[in-house]
C-alpha positions as CSV (number, residue, x, y, z in Angstrom):
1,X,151.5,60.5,94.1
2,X,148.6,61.6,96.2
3,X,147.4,64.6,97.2
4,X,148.3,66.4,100.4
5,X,145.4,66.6,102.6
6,X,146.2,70.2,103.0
7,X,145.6,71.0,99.4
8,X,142.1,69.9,99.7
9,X,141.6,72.5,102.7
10,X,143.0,75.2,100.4
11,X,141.0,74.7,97.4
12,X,137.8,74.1,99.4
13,X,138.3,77.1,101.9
14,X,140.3,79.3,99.4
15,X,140.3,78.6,95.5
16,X,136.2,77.7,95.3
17,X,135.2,80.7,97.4
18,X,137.2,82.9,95.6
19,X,136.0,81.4,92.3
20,X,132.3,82.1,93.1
21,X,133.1,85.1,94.6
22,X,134.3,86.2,91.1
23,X,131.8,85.1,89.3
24,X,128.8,86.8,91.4
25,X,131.3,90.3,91.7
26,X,131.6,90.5,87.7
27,X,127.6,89.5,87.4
28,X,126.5,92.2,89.6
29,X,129.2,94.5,87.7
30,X,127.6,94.0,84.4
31,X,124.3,94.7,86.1
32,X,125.5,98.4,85.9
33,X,126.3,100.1,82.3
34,X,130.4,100.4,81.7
35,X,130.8,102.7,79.3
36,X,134.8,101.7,78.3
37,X,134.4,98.9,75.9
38,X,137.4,96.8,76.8
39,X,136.4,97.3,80.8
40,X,133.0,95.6,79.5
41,X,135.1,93.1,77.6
42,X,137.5,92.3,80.4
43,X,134.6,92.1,83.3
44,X,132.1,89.8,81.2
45,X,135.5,87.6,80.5
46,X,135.8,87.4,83.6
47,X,132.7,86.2,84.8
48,X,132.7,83.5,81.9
49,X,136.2,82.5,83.1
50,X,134.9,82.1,86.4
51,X,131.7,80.1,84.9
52,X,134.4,77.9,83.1
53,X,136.3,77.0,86.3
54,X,133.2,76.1,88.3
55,X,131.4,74.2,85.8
56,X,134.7,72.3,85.3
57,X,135.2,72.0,89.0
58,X,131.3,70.3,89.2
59,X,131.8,68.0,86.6
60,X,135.8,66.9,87.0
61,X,136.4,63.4,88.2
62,X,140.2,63.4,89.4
63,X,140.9,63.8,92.8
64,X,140.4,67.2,92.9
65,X,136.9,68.2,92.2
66,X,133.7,68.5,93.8
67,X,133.1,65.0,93.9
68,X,136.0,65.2,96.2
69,X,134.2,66.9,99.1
70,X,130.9,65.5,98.8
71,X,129.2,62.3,99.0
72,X,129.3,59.3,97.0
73,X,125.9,59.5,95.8
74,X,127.0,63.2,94.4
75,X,126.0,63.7,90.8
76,X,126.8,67.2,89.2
77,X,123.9,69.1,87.7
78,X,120.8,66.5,87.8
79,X,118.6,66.7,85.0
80,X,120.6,69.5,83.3
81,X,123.2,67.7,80.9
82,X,122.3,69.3,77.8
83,X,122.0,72.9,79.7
84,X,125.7,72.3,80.8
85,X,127.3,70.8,77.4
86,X,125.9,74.0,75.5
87,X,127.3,76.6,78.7
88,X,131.0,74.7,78.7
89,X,131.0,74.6,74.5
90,X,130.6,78.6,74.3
91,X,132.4,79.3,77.2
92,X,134.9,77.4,75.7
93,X,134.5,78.5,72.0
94,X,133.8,82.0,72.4
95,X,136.4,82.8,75.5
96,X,138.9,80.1,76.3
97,X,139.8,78.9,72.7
98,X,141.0,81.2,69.5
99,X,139.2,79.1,67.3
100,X,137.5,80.3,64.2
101,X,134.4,77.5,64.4
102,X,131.9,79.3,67.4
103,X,133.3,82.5,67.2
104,X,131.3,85.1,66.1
105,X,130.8,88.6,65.6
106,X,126.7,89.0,66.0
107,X,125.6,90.3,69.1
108,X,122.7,87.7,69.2
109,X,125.0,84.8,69.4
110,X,127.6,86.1,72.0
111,X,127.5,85.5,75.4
112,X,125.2,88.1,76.6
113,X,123.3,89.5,79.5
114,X,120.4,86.0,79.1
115,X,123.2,84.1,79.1
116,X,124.9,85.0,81.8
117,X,122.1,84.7,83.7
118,X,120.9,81.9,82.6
119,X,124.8,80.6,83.5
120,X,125.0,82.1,86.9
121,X,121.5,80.6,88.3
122,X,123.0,77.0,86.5
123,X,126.0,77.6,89.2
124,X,124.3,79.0,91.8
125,X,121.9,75.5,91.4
126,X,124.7,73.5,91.6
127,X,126.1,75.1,94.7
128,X,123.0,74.9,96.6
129,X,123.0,70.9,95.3
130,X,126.4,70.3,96.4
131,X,126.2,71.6,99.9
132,X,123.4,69.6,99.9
133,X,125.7,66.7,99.5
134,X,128.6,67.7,101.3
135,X,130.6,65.2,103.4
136,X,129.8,65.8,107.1
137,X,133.8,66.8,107.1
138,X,132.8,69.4,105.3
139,X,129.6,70.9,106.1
140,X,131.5,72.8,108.8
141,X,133.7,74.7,107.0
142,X,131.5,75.3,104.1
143,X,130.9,79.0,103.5
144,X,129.8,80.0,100.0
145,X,130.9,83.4,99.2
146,X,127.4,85.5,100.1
147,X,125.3,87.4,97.1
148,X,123.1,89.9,96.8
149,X,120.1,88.4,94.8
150,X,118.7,91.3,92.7
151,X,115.1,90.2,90.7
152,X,116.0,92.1,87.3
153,X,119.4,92.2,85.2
154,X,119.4,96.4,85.0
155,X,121.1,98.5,87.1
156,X,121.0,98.1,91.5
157,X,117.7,99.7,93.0
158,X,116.2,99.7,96.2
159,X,113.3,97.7,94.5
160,X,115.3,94.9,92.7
161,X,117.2,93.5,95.7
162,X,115.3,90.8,97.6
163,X,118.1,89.9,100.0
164,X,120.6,91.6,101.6
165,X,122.3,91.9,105.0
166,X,125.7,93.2,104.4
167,X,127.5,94.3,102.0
168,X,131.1,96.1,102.2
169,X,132.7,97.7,98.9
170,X,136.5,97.5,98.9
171,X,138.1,100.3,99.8
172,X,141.5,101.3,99.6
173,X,142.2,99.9,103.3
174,X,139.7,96.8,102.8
175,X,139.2,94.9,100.6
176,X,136.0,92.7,102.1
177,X,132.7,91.9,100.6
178,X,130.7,90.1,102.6
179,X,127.0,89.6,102.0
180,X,124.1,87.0,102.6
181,X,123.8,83.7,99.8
182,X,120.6,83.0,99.3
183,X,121.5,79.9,96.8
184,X,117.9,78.2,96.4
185,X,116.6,81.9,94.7
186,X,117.6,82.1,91.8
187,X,118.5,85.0,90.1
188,X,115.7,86.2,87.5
189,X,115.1,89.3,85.2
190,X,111.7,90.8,84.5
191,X,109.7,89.7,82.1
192,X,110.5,92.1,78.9
């Protein structure tokens, strides 16, 4: 049976925003110390869920994917295959699977605070790629969730953020968060 037309609209104006919203929220969360260990856990498994989803949603080729809402010439993640297989195997071995083979217990080969970033400017690539190659249809209506691009991977300062226009914290009678994308910067730490 095909799929409504409708359901298109939704996942394009409503699922994938909300998917890379998630993913830059828990980043820049982890930027910032937590101090209760199973908020840690629960923010950084969230962000890898979110990698997960996106990856997946780049590289799927059933109806509903990106190759969906972009041209036919649209190739996820040029040049990057072997970047990609190793991001989806841990993501899927050390979050989404109970499995005994890549889990692990040394700090050094979890999915850490590198790899995250390394992860989130992998994404953030491919976004600025696939609205590159959007359909005309879509071009319109295509409004990636906005960022705020910091230059290291410590905690927010007034020296670390290179863009920003808006931003709105949630509060307990909103609950926006708008702020500028700036997809074709990626996001970089300083050197140690």
């Amino acid at each position: 049976m095909p799929v409504d037309p409708k359901y298109f609209d939704e996942i394009f104006e409503t699922h994938l925003p909300y998917e890379i919203d998630m993913l830059r929220w828990a980043y820049e969360r982890l930027e910032v110390e937590i101090e209760d260990p199973a908020l840690c856990n629960a923010v950084i498994e969230c962000f890898c869920l979110h990698a997960r989803n996106l990856i997946e949603f780049f590289e799927k080729t059933g109806d509903v994917s990106a190759k969906a809402f972009a041209n036919p010439s649209y190739a996820a993640f040029p040049g990057k295959g072997r970047a990609v297989t190793s991001a989806r195997r841990k993501l899927n071995n050390q979050i989404s699977h109970l499995i005994h083979d890549e889990r692990t217990d040394e700090i050094a080969e979890k999915i850490g605070a590198d790899l995250r970033l390394d992860y989130l400017n992998l994404i953030e690539a491919e976004l600025a790629h696939l609205a590159q190659n959007l359909l005309p249809s879509r071009k319109q209506s295509w409004s990636s969730p906005a960022q705020v691009v910091r230059i290291t991977a410590g905690p927010p300062s007034a020296t670390n953020e290179t863009r920003q226009s808006t931003y709105q914290t949630p509060t307990a009678t909103t609950d926006v968060r708008t702020v500028t994308i700036s997809p074709a910067t990626p996001w970089t730490k300083e050197p140690d």
